[in-house]
Predicted model as a PDB file, atoms N, CA, C, CB and O in Angstrom, pLDDT in the B-factor column:
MODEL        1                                                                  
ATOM      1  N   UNK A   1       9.805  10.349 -36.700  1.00 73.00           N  
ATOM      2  CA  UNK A   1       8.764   9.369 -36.926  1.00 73.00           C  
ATOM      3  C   UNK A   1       8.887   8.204 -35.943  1.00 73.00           C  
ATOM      4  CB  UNK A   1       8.821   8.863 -38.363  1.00 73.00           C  
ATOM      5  O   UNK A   1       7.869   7.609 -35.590  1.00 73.00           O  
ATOM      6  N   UNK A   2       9.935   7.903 -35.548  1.00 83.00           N  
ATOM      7  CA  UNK A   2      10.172   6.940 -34.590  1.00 83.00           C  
ATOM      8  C   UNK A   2       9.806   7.259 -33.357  1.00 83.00           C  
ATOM      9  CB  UNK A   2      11.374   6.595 -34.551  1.00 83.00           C  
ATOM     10  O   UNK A   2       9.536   6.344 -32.579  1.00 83.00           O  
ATOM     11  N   UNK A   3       9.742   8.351 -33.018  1.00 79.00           N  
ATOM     12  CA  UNK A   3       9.387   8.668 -31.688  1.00 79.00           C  
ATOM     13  C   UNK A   3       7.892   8.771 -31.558  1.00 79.00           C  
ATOM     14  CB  UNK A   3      10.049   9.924 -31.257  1.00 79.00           C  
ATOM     15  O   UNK A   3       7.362   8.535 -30.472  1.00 79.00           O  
ATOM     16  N   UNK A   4       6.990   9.205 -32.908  1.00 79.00           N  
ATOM     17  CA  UNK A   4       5.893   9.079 -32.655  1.00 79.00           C  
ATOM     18  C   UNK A   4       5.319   7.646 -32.723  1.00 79.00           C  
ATOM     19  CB  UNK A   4       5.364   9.910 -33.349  1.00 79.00           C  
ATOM     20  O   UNK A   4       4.265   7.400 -32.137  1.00 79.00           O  
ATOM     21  N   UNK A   5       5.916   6.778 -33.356  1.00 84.00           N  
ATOM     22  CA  UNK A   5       5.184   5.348 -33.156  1.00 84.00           C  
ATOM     23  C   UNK A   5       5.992   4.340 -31.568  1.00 84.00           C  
ATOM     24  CB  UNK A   5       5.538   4.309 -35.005  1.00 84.00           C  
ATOM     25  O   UNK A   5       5.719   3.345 -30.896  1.00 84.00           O  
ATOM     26  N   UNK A   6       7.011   5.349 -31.630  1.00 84.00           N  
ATOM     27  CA  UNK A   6       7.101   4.457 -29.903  1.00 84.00           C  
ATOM     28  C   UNK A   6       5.720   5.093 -29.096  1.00 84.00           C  
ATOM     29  CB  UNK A   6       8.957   5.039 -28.674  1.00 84.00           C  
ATOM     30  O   UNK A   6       4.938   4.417 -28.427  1.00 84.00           O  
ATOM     31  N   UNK A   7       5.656   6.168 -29.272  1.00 81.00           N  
ATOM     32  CA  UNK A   7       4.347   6.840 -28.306  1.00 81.00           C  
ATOM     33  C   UNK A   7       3.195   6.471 -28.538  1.00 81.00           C  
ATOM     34  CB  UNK A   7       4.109   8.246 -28.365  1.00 81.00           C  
ATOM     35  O   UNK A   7       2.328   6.553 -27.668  1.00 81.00           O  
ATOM     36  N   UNK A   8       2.995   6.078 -29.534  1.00 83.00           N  
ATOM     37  CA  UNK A   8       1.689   5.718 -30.120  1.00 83.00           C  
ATOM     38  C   UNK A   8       1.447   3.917 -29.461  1.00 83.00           C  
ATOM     39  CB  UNK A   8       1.831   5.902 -32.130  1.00 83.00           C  
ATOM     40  O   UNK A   8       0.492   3.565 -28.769  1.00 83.00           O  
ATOM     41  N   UNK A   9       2.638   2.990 -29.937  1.00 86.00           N  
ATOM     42  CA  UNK A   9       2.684   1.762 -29.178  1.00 86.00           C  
ATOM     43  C   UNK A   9       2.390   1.723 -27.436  1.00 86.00           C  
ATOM     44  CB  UNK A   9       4.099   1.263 -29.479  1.00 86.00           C  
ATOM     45  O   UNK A   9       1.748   0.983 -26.690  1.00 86.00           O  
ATOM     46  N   UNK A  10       3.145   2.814 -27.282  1.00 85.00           N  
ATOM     47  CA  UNK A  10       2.821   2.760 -25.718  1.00 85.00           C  
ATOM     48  C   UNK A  10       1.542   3.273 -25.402  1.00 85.00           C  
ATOM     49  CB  UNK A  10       3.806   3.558 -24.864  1.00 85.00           C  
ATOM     50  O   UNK A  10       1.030   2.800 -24.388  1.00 85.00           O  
ATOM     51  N   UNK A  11       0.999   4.000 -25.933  1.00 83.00           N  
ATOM     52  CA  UNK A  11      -0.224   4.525 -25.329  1.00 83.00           C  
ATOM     53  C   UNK A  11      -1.232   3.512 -25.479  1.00 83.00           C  
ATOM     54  CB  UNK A  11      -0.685   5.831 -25.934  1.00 83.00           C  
ATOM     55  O   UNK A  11      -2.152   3.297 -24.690  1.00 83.00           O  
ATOM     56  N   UNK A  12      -0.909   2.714 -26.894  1.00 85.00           N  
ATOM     57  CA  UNK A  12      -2.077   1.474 -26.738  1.00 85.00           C  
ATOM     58  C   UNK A  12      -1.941   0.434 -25.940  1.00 85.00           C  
ATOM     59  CB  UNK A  12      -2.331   0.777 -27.887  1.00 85.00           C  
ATOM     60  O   UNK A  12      -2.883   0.025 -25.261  1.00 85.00           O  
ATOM     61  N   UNK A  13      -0.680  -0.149 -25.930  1.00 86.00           N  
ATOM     62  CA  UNK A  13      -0.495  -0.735 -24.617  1.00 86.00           C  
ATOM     63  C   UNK A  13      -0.951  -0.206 -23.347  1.00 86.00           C  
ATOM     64  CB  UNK A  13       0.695  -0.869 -24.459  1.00 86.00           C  
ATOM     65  O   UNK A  13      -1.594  -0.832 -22.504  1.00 86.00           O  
ATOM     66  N   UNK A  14      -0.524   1.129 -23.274  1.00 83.00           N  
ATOM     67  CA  UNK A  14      -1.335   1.283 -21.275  1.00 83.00           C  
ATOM     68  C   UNK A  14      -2.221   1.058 -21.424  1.00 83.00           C  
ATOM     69  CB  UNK A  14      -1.566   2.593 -20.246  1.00 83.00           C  
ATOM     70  O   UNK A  14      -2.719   0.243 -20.647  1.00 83.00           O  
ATOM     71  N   UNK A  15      -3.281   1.771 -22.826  1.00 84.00           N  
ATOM     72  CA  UNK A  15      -5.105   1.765 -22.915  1.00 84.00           C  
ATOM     73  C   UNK A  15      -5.539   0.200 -22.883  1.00 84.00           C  
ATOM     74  CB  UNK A  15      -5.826   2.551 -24.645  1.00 84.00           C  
ATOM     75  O   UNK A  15      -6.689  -0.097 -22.558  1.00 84.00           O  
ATOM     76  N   UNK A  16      -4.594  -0.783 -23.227  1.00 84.00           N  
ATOM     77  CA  UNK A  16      -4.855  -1.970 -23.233  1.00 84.00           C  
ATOM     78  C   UNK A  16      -5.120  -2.668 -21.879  1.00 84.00           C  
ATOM     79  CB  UNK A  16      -3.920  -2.474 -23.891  1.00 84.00           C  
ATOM     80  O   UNK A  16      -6.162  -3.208 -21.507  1.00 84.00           O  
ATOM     81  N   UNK A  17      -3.992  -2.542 -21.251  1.00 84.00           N  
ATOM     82  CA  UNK A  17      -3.666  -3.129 -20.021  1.00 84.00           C  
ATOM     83  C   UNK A  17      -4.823  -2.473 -19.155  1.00 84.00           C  
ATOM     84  CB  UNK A  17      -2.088  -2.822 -19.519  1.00 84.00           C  
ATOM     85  O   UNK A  17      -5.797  -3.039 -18.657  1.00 84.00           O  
ATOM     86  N   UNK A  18      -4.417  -0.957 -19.097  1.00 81.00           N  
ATOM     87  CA  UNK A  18      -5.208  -0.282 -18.252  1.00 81.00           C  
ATOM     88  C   UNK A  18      -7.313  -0.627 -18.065  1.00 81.00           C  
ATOM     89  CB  UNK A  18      -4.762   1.238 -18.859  1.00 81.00           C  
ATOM     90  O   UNK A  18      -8.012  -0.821 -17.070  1.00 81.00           O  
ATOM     91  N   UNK A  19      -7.577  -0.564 -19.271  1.00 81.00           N  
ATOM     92  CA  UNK A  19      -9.015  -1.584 -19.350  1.00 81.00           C  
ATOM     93  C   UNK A  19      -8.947  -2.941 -19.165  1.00 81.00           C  
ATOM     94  CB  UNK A  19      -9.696  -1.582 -20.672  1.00 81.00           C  
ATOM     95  O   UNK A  19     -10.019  -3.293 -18.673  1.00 81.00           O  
ATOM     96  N   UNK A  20      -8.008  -4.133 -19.359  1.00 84.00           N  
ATOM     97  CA  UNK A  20      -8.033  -5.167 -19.012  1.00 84.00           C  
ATOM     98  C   UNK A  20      -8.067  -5.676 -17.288  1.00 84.00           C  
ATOM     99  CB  UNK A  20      -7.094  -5.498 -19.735  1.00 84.00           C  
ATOM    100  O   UNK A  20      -8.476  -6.696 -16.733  1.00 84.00           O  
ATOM    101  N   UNK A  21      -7.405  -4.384 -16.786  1.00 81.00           N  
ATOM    102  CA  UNK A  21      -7.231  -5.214 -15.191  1.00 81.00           C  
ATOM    103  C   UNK A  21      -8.110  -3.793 -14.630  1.00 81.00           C  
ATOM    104  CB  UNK A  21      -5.065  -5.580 -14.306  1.00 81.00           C  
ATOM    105  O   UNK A  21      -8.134  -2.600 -14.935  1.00 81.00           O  
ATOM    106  N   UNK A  22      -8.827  -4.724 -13.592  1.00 73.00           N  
ATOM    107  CA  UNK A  22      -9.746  -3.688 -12.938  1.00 73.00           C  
ATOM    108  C   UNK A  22      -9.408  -2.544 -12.507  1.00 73.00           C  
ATOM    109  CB  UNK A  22     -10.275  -4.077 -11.984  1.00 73.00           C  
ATOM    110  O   UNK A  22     -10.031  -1.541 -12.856  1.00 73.00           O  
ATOM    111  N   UNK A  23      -8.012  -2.471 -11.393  1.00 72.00           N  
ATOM    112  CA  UNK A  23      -7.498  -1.907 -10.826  1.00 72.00           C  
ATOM    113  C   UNK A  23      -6.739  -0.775 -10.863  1.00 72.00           C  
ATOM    114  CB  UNK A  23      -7.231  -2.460 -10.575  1.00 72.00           C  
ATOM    115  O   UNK A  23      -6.287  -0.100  -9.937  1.00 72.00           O  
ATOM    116  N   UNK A  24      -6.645  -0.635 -12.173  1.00 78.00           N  
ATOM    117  CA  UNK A  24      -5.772   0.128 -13.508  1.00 78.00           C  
ATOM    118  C   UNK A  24      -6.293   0.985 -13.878  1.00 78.00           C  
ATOM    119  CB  UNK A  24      -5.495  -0.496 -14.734  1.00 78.00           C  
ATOM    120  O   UNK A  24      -6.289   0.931 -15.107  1.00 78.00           O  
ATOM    121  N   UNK A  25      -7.037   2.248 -13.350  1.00 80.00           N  
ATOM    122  CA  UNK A  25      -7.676   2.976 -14.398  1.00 80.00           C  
ATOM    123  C   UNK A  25      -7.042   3.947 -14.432  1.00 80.00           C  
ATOM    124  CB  UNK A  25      -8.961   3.264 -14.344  1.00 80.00           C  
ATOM    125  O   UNK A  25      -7.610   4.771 -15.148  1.00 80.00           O  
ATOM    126  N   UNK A  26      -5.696   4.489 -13.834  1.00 80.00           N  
ATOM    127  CA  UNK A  26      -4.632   5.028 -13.961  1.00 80.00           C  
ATOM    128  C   UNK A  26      -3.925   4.870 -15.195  1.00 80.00           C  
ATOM    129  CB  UNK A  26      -4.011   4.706 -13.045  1.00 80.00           C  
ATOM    130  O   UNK A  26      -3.577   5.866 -15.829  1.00 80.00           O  
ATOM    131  N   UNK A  27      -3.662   3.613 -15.626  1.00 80.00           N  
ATOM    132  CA  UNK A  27      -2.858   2.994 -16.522  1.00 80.00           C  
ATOM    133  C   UNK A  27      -3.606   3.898 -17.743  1.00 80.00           C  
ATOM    134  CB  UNK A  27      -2.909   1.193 -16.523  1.00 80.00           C  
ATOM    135  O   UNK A  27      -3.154   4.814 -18.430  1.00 80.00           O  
ATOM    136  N   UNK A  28      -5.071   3.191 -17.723  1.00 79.00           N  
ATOM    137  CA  UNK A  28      -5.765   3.602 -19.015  1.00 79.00           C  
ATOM    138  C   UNK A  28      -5.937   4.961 -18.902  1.00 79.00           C  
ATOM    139  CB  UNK A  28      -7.117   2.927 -19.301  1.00 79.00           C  
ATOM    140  O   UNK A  28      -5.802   5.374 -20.054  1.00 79.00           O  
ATOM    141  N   UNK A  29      -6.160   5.904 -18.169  1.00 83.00           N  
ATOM    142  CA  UNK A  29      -6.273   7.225 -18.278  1.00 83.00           C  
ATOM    143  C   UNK A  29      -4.609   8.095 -17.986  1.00 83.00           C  
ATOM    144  CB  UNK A  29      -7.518   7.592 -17.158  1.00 83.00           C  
ATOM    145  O   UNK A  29      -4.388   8.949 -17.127  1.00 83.00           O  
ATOM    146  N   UNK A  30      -3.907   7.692 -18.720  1.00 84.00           N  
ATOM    147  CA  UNK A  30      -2.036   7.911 -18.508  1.00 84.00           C  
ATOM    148  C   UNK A  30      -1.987   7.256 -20.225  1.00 84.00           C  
ATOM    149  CB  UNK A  30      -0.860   6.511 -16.739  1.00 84.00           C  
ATOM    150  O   UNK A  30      -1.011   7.597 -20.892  1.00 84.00           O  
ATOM    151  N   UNK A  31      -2.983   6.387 -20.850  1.00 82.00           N  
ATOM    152  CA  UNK A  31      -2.184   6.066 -22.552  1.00 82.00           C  
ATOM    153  C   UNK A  31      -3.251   6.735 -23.159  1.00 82.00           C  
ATOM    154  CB  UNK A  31      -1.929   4.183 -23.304  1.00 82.00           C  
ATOM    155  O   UNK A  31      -3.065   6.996 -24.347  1.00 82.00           O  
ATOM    156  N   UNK A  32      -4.735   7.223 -22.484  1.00 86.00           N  
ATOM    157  CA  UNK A  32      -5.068   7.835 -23.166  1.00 86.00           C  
ATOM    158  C   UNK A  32      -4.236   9.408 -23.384  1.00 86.00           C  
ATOM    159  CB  UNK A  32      -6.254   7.706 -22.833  1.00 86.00           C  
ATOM    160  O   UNK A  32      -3.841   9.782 -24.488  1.00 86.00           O  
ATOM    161  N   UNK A  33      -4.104  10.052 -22.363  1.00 88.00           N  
ATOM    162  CA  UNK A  33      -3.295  11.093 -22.658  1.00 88.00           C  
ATOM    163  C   UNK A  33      -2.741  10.932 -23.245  1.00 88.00           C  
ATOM    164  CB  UNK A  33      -2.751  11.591 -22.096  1.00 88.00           C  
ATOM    165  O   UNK A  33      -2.938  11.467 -24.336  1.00 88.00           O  
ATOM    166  N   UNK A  34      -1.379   9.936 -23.056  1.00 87.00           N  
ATOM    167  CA  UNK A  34      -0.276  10.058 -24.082  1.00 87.00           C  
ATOM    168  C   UNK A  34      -0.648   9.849 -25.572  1.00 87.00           C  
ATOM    169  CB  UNK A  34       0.782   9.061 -23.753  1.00 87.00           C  
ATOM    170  O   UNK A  34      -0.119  10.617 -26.375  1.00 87.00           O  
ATOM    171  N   UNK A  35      -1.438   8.966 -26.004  1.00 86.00           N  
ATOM    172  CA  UNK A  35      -2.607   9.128 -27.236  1.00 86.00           C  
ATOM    173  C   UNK A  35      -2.697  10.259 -27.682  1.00 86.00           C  
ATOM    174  CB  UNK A  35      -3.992   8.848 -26.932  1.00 86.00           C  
ATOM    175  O   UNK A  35      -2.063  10.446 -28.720  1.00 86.00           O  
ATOM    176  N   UNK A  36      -3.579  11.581 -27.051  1.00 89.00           N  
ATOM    177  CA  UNK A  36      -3.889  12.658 -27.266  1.00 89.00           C  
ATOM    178  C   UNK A  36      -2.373  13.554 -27.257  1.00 89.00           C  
ATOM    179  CB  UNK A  36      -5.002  12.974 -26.280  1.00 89.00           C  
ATOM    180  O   UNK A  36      -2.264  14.198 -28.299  1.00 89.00           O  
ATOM    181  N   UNK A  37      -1.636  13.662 -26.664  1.00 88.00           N  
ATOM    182  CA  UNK A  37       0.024  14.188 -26.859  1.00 88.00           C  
ATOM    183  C   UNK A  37      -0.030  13.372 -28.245  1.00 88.00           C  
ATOM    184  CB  UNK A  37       1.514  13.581 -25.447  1.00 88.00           C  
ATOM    185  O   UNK A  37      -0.547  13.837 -29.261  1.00 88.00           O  
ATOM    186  N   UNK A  38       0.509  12.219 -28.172  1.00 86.00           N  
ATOM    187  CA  UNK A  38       1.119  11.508 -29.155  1.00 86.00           C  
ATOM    188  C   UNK A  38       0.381  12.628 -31.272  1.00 86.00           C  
ATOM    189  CB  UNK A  38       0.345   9.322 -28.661  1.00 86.00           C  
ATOM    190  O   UNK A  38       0.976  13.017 -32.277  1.00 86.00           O  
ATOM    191  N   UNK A  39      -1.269  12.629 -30.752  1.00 87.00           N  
ATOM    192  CA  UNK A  39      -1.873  13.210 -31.969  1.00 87.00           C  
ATOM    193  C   UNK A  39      -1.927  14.680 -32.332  1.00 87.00           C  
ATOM    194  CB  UNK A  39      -3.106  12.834 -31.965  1.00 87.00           C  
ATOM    195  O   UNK A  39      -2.285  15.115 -33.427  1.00 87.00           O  
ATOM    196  N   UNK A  40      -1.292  15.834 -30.653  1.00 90.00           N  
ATOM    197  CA  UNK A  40      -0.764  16.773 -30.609  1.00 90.00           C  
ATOM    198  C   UNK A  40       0.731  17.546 -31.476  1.00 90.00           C  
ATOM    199  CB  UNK A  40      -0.780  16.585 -29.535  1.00 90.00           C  
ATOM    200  O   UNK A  40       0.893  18.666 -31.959  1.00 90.00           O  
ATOM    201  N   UNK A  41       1.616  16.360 -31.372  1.00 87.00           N  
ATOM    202  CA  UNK A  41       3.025  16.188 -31.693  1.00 87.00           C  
ATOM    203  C   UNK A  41       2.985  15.765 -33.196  1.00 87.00           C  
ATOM    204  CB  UNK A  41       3.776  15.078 -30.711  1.00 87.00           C  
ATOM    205  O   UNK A  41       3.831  16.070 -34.036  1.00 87.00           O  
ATOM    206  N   UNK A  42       1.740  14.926 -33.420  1.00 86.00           N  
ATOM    207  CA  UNK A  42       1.804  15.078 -35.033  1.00 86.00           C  
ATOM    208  C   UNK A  42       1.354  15.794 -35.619  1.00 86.00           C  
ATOM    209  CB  UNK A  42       1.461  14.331 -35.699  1.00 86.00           C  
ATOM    210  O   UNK A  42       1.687  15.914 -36.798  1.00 86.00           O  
ATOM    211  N   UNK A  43       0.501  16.501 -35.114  1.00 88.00           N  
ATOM    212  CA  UNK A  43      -0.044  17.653 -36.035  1.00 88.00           C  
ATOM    213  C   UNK A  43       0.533  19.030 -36.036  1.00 88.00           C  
ATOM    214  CB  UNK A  43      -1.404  17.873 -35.732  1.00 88.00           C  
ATOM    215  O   UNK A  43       0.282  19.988 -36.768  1.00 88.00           O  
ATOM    216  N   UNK A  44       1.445  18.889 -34.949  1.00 88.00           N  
ATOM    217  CA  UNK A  44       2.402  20.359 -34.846  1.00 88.00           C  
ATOM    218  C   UNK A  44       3.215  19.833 -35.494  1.00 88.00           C  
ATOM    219  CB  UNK A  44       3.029  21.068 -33.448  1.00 88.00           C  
ATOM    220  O   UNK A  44       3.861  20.733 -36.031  1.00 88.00           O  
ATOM    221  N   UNK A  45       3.647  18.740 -35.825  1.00 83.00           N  
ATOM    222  CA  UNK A  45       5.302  18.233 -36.858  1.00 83.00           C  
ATOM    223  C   UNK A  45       4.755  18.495 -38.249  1.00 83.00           C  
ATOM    224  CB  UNK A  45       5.970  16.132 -36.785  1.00 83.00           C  
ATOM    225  O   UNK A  45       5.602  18.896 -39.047  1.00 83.00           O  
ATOM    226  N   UNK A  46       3.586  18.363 -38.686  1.00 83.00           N  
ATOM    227  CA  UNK A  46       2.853  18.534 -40.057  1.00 83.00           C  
ATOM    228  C   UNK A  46       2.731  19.933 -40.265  1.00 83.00           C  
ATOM    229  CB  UNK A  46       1.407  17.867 -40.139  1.00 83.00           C  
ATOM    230  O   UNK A  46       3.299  20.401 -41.252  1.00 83.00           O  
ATOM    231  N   UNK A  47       1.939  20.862 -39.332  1.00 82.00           N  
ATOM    232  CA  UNK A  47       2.191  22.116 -39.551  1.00 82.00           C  
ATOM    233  C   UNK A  47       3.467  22.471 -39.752  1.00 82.00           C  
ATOM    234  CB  UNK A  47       1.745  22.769 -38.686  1.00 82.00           C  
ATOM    235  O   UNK A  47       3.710  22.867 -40.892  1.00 82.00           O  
ATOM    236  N   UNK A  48       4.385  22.448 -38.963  1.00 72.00           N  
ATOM    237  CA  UNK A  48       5.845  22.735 -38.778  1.00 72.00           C  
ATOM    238  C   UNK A  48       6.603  22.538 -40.181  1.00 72.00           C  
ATOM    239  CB  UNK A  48       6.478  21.729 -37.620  1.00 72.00           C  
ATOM    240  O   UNK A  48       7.342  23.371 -40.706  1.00 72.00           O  
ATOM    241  N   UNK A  49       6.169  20.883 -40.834  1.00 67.00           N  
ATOM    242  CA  UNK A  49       7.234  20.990 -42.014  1.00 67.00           C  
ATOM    243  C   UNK A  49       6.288  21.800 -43.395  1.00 67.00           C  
ATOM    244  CB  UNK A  49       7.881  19.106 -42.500  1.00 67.00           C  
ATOM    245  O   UNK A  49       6.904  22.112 -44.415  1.00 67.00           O  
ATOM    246  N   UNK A  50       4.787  22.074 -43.275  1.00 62.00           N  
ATOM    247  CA  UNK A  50       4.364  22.617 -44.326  1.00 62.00           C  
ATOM    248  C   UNK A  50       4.846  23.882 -44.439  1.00 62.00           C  
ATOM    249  CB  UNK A  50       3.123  22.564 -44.398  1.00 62.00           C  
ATOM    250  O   UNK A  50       5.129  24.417 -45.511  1.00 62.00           O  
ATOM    251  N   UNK A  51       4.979  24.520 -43.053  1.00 61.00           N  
ATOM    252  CA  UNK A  51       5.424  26.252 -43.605  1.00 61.00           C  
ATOM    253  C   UNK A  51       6.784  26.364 -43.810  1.00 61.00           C  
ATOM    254  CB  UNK A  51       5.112  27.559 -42.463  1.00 61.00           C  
ATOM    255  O   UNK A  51       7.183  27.439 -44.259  1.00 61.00           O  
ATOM    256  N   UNK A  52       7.873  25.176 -43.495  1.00 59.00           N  
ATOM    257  CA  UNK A  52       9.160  25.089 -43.938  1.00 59.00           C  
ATOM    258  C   UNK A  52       9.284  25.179 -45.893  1.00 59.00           C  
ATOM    259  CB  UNK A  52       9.702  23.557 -43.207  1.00 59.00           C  
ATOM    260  O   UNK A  52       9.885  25.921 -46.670  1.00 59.00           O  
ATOM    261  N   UNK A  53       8.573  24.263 -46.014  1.00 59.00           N  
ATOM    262  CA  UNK A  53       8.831  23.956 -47.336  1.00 59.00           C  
ATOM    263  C   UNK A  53       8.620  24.839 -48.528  1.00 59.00           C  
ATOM    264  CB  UNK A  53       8.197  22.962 -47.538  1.00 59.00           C  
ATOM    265  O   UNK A  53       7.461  25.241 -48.625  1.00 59.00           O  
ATOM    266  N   UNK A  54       9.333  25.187 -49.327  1.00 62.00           N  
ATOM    267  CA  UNK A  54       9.322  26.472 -50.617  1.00 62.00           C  
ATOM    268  C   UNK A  54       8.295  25.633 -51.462  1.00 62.00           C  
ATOM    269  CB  UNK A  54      11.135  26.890 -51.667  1.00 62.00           C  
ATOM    270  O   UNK A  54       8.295  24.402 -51.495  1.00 62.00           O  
ATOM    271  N   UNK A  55       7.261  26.596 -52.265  1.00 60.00           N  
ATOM    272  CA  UNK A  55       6.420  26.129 -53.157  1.00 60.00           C  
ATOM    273  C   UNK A  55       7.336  26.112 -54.585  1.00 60.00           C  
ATOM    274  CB  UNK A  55       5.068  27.049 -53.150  1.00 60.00           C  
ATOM    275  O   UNK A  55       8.421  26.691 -54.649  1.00 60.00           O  
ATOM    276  N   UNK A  56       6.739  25.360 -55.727  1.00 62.00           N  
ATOM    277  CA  UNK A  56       7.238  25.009 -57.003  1.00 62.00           C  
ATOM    278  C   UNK A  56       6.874  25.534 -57.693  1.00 62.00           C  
ATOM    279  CB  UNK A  56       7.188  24.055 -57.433  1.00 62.00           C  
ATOM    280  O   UNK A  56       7.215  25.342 -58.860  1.00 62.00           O  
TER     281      UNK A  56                                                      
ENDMDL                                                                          
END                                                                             
């Protein structure tokens, strides 16, 4: 879980920066990806622990 909210912080930060300064559209198109990874990695960790888990 920690690793997904460091990724998640950073990606809004680049998307931040990256739209704030003109020059940057690298920045912003580098946190959007990592954004889209970042929502990749959670939804394979969710799949991943549902088929782990024994039903009741």
């Amino acid at each position: 879980m920690v690793l997904f909210l460091t990724l998640l912080i950073a990606g809004i930060a680049l998307v931040a920066i990256g739209a704030a300064v003109d020059s940057m559209l690298y920045l912003l198109s580098v946190g959007v990806l990592l954004l889209i990874a970042d929502l990749l990695y959670l939804a394979a960790r969710s799949m991943w622990r549902s088929t782990r888990r024994p039903d009741r």
